[in-house]
C-alpha positions in Angstrom: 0.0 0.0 0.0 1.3 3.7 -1.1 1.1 6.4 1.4 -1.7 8.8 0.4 -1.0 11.8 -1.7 -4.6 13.1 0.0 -4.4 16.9 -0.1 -1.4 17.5 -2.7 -2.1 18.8 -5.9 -3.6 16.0 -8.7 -4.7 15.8 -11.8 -6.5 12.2 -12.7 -6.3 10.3 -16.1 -10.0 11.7 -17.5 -8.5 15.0 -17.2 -5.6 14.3 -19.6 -5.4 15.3 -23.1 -3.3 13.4 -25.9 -1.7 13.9 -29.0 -0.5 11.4 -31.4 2.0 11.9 -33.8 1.6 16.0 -33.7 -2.5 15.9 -34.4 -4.2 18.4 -32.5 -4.8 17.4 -28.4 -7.9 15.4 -28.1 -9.1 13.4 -24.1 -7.2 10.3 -23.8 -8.9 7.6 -24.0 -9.2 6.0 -20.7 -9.4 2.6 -18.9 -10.6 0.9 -15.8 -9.2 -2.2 -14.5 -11.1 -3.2 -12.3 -13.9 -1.8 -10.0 -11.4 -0.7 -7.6 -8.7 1.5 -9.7 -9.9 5.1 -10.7 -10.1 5.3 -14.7 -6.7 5.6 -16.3 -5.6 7.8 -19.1 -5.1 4.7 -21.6 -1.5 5.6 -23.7 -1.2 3.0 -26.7 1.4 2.7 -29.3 4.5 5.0 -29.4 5.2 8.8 -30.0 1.9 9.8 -27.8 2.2 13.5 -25.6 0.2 13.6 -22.7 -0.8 17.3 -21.2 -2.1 17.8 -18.0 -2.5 20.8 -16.3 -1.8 21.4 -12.7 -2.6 24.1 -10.1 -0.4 24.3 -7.1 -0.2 26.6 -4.1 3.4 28.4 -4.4 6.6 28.4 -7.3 9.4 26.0 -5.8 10.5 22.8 -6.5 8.1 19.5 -6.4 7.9 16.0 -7.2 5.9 14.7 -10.1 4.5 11.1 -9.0 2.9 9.5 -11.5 0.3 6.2 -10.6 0.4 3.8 -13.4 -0.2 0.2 -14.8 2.1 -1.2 -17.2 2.0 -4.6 -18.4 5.0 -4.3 -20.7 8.7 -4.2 -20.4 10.2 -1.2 -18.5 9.3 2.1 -20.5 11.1 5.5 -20.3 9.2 8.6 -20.7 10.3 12.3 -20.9 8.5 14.8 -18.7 8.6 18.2 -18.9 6.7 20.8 -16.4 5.7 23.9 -18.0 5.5 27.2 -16.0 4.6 31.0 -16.4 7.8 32.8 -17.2 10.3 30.0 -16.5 11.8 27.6 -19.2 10.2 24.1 -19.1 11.9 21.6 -16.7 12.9 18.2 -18.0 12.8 15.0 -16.3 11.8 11.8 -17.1 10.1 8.8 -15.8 10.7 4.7 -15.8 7.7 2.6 -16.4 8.4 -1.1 -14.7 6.1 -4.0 -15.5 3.3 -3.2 -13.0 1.5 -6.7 -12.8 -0.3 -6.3 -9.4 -3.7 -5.3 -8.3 -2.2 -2.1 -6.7 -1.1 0.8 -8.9 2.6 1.6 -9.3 4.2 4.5 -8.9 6.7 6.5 -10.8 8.6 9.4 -9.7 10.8 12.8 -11.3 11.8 15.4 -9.2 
């Protein structure tokens, strides 16, 4: 079991909009896997952005935790947080096989 992230700022998978291959951003489409996991943004096949936007409190530095599923080999991702008046900030993300009932978390600081 994960600690709760209750009362950080979130942005869930419905909320996500993707972009394949340069087209114009469009709602992911999403996926439940069961009763008890909150809908997923569903990212098939390769070269696919993902944009979420994000409200939080105060400028400074945070930690982008990302719940997923993965039922693949491990999978790197870029990440890159955009902000009024600041360049964007690059990190990236490691997707491990994710086989259990529980969501997995990934993190980039």
């Amino acid at each position: 079991t994960h600690l709760p992230l209750d009362g950080f700022p979130s942005a869930a998978g419905p909320e996500a909009l993707c972009r394949h291959d340069n087209s114009l951003p469009r709602p992911c489409p999403t996926e439940q896997l069961s009763p008890s996991h909150p809908p997923l943004a569903a990212c098939l096949g390769s070269d696919v952005d993902v944009q979420l936007q994000l409200a939080v409190p105060q400028p400074g530095r945070y930690a982008l935790v990302v719940e997923y599923a993965n039922e693949d080999a491990p999978q790197e991702v870029g990440a890159a947080v955009h902000t009024p008046q600041r360049a964007p900030q690059q990190g990236a993300l490691t997707f491990h096989p994710c086989p259990y009932s529980a969501l997995c978390r990934a993190t980039a600081l």
